[in-house]
Structure formats: C-alpha cells, structure tokens
C-alpha positions in Angstrom: 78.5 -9.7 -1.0 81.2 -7.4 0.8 78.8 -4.4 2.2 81.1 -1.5 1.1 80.5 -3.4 -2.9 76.7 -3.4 -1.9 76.6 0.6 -0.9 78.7 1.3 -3.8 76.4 -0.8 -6.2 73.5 1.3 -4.7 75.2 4.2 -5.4 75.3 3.7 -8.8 71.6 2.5 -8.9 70.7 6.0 -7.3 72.7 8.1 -9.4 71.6 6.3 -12.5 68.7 5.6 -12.1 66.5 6.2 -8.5 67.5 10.0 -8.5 66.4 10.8 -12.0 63.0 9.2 -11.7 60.1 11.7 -12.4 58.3 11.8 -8.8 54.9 10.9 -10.6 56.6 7.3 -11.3 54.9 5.0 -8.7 57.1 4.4 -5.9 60.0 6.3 -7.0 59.9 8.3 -3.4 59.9 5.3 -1.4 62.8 3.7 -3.9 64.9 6.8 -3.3 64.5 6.8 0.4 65.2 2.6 0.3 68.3 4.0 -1.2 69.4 6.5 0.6 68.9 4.6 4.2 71.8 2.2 2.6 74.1 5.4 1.2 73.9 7.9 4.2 75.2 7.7 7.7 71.8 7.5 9.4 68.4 7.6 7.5 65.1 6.7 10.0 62.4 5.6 6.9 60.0 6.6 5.5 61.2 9.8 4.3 60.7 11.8 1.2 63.4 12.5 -1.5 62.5 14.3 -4.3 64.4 13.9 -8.1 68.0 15.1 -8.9 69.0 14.8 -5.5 72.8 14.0 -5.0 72.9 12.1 -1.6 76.5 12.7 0.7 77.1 9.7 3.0 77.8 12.1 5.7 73.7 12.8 5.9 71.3 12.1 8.9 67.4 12.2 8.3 65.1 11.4 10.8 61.6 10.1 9.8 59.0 12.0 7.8 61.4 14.3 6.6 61.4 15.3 2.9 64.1 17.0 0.8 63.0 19.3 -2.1 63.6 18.5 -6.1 67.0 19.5 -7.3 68.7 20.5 -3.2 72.7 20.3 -3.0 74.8 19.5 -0.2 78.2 21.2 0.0 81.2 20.3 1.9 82.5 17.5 4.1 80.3 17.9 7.3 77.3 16.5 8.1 74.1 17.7 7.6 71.4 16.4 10.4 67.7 16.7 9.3 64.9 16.6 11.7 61.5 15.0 11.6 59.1 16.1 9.7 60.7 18.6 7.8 59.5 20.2 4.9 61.7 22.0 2.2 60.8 23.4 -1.1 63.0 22.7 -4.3 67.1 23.7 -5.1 67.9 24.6 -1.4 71.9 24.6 -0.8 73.1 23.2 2.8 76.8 24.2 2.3 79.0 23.0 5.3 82.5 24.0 4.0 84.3 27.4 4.3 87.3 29.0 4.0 89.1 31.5 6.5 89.8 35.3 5.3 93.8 35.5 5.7 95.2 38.5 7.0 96.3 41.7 4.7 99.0 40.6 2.7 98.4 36.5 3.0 97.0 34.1 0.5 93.9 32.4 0.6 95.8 29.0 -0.4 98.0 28.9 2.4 94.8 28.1 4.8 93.0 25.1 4.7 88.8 24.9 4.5 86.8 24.9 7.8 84.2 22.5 7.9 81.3 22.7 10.0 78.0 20.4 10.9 74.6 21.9 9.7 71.5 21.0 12.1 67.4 21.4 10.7 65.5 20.3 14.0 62.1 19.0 13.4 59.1 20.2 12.5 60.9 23.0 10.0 60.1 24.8 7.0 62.4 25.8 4.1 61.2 27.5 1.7 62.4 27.2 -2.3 66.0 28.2 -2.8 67.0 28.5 0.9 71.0 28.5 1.4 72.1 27.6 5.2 75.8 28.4 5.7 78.0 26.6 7.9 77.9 25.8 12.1 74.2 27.4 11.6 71.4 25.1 13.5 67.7 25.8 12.7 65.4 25.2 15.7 62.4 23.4 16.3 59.5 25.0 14.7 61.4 27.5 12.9 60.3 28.7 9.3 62.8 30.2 6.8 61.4 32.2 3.6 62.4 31.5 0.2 65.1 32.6 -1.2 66.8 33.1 2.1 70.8 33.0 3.3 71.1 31.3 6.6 74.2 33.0 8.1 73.7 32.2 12.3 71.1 30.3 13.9 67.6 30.5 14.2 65.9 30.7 17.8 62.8 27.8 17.7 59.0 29.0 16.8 60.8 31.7 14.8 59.8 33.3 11.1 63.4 34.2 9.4 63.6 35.7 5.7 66.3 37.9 3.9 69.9 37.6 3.1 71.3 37.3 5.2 68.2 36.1 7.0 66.8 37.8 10.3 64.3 37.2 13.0 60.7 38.7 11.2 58.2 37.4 14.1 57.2 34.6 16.1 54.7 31.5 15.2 51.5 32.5 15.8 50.3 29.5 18.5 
C-alpha cells in the first residue's frame, strides 16, 4: 500500500474512531499514540494522548510526553513537545498570526505570520493554557492554568497570568 494512502487511512481511523475513545477503554492511549507516530512529523513512543485530540502533521513529541483531553493546535507551524511533559485539559498552542497594518491600511492586504512553538522537557501546563506564537517554554518551567503565553519562559521558572509573567523560581 502507497504510504501517503496508509497515513491518510490512519487518519480517518483517528478521527473516527482512536480520538473519540473514552480514556478508560483499555488501550485507547497507547492506540492514539500508535496513531499519532504514523500522522505527525516526529512522534518518539510511548506517549500519552488524551480523547478529542485533533493531531496536525506538522507535530513533534518526544517520549513520555502527554497531551491533555480536548487541546487544539492552531496554525501552520510546528509545535515541538518535549519529554516528559505534562499538560492539563483544552490548552491552545496557536502558531499563526496576523500583522497590525499601519493607520489607514487593511488587515487583508497582509498575509498571516507563522511561527514554531517549542515546550522543552520536563514542563507543566496547567488546564486551559494558550501559548502564542515564536514563544519557547524552557526546561523545567511551569505555567498556571488559565494562562496566555505571550514571550518565553526562562527554565526552572513559575509563570501565571495573562498575559503570563515570571511569579518565582522552582524551589530545588
């Protein structure tokens, strides 16, 4: 079978059937991850994918790295997630945007910017985090819920608000 018919056919599968699975089914986590190592650019298994997940091909997950029920990616650039991540449900990685014309010039004239989003490992999201676009989180960083990403967040750091700021260092 032609590969591009085999990702398409798994496709379907996922969106039909793997992504809607209730997470208590047996194996439904490992089936979605089986799935979204032959969708996605570049998935290390085992990872975790939680239901009503809509996968972009564009995504990179490194292993033991787990994506919360109901999380949307936006956009056209690629979101990189590092190991061991862990991310609570409905977070938004949105990597398109669109410029702000000058006074007196329309917003359909410009094209939209898009940008790569970076999670490095060993990260926290809480619920119902949004990370804008061009933002990288570092390596042991923790962002509260509810939280708006707009700029990147230093490693070992605690960020909350929107838009989200620096509210202390990891305790070691």
């Amino acid at each position: 079978m032609d590969n591009r018919i085999f990702r398409l056919a798994v496709r379907c599968f996922y969106k039909v059937i793997a992504k809607r699975l209730h997470w208590r089914v047996p194996g439904s986590r490992d089936l979605r991850g089986w799935c979204a190592h032959r969708i996605c650019a570049d998935v290390r298994l085992p990872v975790t994918i939680n239901p009503q997940v809509d996968l972009p091909p564009s995504l990179r997950m490194e292993r033991y790295a787990g994506i919360g029920q109901g999380t949307q990616f936006l956009g056209l650039g690629r979101v990189t997630l590092g190991a061991h991540l862990t991310m609570g449900p409905r977070c938004l990685f949105i990597t398109g945007d669109h410029p702000i014309p000058r006074a007196g010039g329309h917003f359909r004239d410009h094209a939209p910017v898009h940008a790569d989003i970076v999670v490095e490992e060993d990260v926290f999201l809480g619920a119902r985090v949004t990370i804008l676009p061009g933002v990288t989180i570092g390596r042991g960083a923790a962002v509260g819920a509810g939280s708006v990403v707009t700029k990147d967040v230093p490693p070992e750091m605690v960020v909350a608000g929107n838009p989200a700021r620096v509210i202390r260092a990891r305790e070691k």
